[in-house]
N, CA, C and O atoms as a GROMACS GRO file, in nm:
protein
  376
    1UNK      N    1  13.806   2.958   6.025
    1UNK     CA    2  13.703   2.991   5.930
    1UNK      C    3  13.742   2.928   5.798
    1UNK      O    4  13.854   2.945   5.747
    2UNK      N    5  13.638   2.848   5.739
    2UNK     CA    6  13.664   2.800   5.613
    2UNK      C    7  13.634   2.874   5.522
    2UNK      O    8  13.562   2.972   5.538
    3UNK      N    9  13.714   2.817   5.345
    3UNK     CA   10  13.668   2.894   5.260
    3UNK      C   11  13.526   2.903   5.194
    3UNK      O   12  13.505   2.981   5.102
    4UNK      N   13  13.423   2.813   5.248
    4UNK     CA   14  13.300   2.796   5.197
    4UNK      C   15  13.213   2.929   5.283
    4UNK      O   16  13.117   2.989   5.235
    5UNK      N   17  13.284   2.958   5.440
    5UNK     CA   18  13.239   3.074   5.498
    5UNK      C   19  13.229   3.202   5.476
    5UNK      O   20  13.148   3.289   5.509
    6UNK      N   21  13.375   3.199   5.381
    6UNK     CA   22  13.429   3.302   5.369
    6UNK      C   23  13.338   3.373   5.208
    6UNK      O   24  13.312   3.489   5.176
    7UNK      N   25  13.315   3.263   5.150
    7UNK     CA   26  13.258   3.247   5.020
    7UNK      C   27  13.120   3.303   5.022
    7UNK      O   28  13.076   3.380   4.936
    8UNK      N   29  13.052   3.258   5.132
    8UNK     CA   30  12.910   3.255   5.162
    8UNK      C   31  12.863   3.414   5.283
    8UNK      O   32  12.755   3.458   5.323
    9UNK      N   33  12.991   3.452   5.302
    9UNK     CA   34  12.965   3.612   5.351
    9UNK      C   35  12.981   3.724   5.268
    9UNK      O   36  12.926   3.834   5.276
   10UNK      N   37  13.110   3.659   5.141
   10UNK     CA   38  13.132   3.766   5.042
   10UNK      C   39  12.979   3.729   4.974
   10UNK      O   40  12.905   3.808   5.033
   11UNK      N   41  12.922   3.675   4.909
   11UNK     CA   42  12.818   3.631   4.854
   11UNK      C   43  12.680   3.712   4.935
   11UNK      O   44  12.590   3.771   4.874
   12UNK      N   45  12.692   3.697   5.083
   12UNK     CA   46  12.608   3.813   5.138
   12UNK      C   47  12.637   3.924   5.109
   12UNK      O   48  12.544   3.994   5.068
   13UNK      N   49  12.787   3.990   5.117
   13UNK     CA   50  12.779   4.133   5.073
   13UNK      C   51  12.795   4.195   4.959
   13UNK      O   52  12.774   4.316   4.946
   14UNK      N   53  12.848   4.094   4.835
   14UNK     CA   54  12.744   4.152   4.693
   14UNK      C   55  12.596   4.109   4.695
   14UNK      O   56  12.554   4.155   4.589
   15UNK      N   57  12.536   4.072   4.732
   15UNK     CA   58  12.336   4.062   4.760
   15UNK      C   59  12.332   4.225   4.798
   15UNK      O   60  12.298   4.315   4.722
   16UNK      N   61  12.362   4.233   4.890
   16UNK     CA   62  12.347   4.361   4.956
   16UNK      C   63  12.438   4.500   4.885
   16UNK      O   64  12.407   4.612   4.927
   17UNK      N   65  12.537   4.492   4.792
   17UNK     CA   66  12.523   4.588   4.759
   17UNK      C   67  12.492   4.610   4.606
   17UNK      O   68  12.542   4.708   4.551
   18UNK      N   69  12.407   4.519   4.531
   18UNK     CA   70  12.315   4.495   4.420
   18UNK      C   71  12.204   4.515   4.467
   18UNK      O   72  12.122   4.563   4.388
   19UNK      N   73  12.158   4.488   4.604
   19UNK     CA   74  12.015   4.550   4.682
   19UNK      C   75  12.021   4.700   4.653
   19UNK      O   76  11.949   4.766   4.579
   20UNK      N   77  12.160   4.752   4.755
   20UNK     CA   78  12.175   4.916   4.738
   20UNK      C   79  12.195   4.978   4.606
   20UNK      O   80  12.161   5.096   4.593
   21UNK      N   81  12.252   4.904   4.492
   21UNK     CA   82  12.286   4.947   4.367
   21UNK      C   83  12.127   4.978   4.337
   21UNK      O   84  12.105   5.094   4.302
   22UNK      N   85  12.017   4.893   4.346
   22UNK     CA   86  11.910   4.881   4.271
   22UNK      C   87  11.838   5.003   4.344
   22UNK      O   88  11.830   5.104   4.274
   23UNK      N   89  11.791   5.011   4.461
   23UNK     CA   90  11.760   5.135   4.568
   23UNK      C   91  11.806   5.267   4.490
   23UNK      O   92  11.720   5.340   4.440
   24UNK      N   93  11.943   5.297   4.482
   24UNK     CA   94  12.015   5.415   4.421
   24UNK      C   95  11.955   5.409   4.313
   24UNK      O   96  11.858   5.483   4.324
   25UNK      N   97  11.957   5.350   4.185
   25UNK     CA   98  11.884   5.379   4.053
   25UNK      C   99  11.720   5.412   4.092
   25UNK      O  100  11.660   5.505   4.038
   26UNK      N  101  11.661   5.327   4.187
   26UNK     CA  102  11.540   5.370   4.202
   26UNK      C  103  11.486   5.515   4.265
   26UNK      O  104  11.373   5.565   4.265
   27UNK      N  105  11.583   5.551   4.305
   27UNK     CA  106  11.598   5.689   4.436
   27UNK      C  107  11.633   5.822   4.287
   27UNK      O  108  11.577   5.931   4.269
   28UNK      N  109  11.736   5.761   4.209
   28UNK     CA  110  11.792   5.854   4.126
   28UNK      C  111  11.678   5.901   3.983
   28UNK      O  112  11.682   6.002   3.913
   29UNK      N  113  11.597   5.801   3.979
   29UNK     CA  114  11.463   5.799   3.863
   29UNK      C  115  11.370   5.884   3.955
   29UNK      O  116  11.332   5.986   3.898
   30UNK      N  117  11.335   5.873   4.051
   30UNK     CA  118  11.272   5.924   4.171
   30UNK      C  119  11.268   6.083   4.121
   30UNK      O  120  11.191   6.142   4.045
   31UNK      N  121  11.416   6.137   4.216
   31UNK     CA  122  11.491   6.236   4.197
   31UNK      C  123  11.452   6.306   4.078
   31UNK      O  124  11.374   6.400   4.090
   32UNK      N  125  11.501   6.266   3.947
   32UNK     CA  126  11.485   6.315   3.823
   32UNK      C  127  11.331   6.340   3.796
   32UNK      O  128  11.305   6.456   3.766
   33UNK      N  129  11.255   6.276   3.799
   33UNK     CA  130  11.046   6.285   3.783
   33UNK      C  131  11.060   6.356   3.872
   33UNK      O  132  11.046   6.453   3.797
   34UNK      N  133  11.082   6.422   4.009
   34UNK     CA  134  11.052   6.492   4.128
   34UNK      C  135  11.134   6.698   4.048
   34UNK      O  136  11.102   6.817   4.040
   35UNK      N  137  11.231   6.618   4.016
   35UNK     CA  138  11.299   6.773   3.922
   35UNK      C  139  11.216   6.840   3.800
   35UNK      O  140  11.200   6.956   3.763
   36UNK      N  141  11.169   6.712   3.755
   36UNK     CA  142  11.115   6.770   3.621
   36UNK      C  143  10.944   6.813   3.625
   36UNK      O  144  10.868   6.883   3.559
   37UNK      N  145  10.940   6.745   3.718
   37UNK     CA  146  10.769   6.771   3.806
   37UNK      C  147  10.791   6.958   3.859
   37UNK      O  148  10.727   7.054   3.815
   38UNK      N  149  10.884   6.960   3.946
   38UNK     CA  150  10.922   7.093   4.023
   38UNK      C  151  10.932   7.192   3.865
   38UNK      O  152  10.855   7.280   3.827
   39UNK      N  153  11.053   7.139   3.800
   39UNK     CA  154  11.021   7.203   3.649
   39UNK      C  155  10.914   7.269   3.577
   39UNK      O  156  10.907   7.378   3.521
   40UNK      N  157  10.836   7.178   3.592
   40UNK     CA  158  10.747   7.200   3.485
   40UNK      C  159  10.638   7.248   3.537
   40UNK      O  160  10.547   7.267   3.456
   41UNK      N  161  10.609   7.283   3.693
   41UNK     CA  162  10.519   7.339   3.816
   41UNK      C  163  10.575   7.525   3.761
   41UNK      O  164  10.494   7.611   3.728
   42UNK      N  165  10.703   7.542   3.766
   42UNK     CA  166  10.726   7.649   3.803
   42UNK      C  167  10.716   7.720   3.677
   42UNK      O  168  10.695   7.841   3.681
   43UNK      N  169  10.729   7.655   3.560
   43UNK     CA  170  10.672   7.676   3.384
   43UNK      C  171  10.546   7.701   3.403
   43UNK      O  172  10.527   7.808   3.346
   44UNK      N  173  10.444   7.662   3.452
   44UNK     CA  174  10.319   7.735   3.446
   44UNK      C  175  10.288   7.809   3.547
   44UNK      O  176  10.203   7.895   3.522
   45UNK      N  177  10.321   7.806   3.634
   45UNK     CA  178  10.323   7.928   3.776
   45UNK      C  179  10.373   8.067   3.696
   45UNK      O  180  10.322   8.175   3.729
   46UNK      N  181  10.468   8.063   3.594
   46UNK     CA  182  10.555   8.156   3.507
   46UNK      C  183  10.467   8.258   3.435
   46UNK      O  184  10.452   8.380   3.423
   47UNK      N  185  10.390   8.079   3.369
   47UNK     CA  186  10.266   8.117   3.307
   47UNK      C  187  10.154   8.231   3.299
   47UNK      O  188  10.108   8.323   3.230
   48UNK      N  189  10.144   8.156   3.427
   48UNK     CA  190   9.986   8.245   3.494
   48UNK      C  191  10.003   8.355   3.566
   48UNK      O  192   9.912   8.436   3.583
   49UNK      N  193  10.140   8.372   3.622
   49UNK     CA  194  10.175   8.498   3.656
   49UNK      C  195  10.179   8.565   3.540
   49UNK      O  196  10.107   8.663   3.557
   50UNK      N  197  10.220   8.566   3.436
   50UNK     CA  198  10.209   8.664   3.310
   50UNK      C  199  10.072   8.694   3.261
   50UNK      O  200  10.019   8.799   3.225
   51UNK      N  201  10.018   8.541   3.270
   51UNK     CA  202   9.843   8.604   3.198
   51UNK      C  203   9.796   8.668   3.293
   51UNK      O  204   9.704   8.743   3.260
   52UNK      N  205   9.843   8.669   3.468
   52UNK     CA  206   9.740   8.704   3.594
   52UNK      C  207   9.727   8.851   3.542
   52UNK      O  208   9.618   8.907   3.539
   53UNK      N  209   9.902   8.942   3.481
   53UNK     CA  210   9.944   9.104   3.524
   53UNK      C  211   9.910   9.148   3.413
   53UNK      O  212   9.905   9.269   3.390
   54UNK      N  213   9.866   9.012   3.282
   54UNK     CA  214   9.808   9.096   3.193
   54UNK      C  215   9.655   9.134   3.215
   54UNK      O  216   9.590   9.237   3.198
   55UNK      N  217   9.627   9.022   3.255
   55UNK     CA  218   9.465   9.070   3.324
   55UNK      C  219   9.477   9.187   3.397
   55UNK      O  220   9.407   9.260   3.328
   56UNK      N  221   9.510   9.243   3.472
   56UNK     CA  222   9.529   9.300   3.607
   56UNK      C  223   9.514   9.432   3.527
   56UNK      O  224   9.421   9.512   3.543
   57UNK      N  225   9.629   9.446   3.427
   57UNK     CA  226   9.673   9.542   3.339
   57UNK      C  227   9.544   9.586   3.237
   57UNK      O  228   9.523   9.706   3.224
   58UNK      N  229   9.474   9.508   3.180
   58UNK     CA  230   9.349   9.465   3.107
   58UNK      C  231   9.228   9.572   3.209
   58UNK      O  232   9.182   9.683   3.185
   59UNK      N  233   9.214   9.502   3.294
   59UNK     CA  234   9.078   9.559   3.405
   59UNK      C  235   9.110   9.689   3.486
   59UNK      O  236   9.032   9.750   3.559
   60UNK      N  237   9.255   9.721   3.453
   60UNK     CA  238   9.303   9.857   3.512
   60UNK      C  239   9.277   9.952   3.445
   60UNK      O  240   9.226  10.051   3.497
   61UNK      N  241   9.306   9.947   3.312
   61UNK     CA  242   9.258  10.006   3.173
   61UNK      C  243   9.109  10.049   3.155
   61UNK      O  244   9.059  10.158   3.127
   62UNK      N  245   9.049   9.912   3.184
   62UNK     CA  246   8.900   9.918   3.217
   62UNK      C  247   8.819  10.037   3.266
   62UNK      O  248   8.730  10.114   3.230
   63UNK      N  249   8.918  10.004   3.393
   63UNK     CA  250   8.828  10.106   3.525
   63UNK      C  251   8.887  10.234   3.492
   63UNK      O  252   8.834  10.328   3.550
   64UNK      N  253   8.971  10.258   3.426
   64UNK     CA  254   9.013  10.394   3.407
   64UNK      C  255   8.925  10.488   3.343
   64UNK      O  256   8.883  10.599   3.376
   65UNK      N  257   8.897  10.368   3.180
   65UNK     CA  258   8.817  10.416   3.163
   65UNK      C  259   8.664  10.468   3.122
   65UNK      O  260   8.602  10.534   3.038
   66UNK      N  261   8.652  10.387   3.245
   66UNK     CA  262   8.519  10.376   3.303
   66UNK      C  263   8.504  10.477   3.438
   66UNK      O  264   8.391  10.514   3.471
   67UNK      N  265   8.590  10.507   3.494
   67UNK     CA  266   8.634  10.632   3.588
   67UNK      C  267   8.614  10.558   3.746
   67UNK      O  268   8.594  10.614   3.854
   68UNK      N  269   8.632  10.394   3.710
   68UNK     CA  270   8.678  10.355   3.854
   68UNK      C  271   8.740  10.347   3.930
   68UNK      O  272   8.817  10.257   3.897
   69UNK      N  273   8.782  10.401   4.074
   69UNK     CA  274   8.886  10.391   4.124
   69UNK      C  275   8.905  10.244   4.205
   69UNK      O  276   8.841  10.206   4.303
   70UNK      N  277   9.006  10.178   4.138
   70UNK     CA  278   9.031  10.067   4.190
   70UNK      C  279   9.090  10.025   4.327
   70UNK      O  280   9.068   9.922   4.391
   71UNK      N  281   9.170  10.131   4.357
   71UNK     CA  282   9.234  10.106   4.482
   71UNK      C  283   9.116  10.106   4.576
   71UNK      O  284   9.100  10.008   4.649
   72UNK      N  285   9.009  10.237   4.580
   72UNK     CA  286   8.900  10.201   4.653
   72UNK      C  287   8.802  10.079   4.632
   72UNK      O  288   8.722  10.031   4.712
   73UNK      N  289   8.827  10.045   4.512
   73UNK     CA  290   8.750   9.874   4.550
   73UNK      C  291   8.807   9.784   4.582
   73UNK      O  292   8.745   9.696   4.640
   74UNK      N  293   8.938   9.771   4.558
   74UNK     CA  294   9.017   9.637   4.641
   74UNK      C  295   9.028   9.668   4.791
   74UNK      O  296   9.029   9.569   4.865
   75UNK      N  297   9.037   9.814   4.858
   75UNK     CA  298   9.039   9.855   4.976
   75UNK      C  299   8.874   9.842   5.057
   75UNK      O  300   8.868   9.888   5.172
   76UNK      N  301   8.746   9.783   4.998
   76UNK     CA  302   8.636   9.764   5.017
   76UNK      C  303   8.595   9.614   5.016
   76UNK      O  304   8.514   9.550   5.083
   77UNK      N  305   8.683   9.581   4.911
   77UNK     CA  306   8.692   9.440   4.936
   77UNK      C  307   8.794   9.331   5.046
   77UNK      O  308   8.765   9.218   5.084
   78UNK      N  309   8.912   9.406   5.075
   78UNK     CA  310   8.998   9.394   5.185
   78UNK      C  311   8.921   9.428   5.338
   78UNK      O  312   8.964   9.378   5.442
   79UNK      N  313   8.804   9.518   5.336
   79UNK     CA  314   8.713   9.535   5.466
   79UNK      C  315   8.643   9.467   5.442
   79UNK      O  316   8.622   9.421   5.554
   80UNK      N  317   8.566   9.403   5.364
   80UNK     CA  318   8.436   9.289   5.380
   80UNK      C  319   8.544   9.150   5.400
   80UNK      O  320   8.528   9.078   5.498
   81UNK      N  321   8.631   9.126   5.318
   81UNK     CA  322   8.704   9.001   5.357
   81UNK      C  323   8.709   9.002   5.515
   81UNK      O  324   8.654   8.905   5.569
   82UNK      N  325   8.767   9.098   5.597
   82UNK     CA  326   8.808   9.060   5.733
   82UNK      C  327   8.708   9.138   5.784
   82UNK      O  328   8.766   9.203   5.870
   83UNK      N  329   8.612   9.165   5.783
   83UNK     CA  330   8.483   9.100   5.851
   83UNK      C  331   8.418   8.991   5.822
   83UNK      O  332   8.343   8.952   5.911
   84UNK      N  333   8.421   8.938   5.742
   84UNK     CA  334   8.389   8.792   5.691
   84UNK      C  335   8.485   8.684   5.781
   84UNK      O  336   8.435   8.572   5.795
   85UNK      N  337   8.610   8.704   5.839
   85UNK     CA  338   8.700   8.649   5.875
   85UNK      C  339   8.698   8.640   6.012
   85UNK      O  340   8.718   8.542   6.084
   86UNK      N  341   8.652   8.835   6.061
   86UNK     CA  342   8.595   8.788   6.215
   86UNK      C  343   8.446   8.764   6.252
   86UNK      O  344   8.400   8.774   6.366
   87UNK      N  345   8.401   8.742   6.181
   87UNK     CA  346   8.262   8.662   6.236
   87UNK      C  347   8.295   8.516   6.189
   87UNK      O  348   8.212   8.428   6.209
   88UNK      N  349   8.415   8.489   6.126
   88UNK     CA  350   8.417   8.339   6.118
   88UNK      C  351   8.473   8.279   6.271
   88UNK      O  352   8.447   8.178   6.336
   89UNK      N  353   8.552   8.380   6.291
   89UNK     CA  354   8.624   8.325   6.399
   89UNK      C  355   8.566   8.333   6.542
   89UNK      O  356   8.616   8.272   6.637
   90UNK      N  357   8.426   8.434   6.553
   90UNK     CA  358   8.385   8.438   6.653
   90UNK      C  359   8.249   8.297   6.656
   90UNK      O  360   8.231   8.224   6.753
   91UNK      N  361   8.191   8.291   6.557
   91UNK     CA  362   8.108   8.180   6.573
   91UNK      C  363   8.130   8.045   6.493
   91UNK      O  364   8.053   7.949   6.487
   92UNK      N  365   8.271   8.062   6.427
   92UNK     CA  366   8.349   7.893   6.387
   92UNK      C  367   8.251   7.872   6.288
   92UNK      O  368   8.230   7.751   6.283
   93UNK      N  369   8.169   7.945   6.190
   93UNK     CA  370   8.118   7.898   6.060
   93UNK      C  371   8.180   7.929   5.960
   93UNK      O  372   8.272   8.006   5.985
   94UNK      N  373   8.163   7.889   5.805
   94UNK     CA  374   8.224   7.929   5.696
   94UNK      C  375   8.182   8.002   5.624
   94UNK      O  376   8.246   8.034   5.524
   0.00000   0.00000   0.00000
């Protein structure tokens, strides 16, 4: 084996690991936008869970006092949902 061979395989395997160097930075920018995406998902999920229980808290107040009992309307609305659910499933409409 000559040294022009030897020259021209090392020369293949820095190509290839300046290929993989470039891959890794691209994978690692990736990574980081994919973290800060997940981040900043779970910052407003945080969000809206707080405005959801202040609402919740808001319309509980409401019905109190207004003299509604709420548990019996979410428990009226939990029976029309799943009848709504089995007549979907018996005749496959929406």
């Amino acid at each position: 084996m000559g040294l022009g061979s030897t020259a021209k395989k090392l020369q293949t395997v820095v190509d290839m690991a300046d290929k993989l160097y470039t891959k890794l930075s691209e994978l690692k920018t990736q990574l980081q936008e994919t973290q800060d995406t997940v981040e900043g998902t779970n910052e407003r999920v945080d969000a809206i869970d707080r405005e959801l229980a202040e609402q919740r808290a808001l319309l509980d107040a409401i019905a109190d006092e207004q003299g509604i009992d709420t548990d019996a309307v979410l428990d009226d609305v939990a029976a029309t949902d799943d009848g709504r659910e089995d007549a979907t499933a018996v005749d496959g409409s929406d």
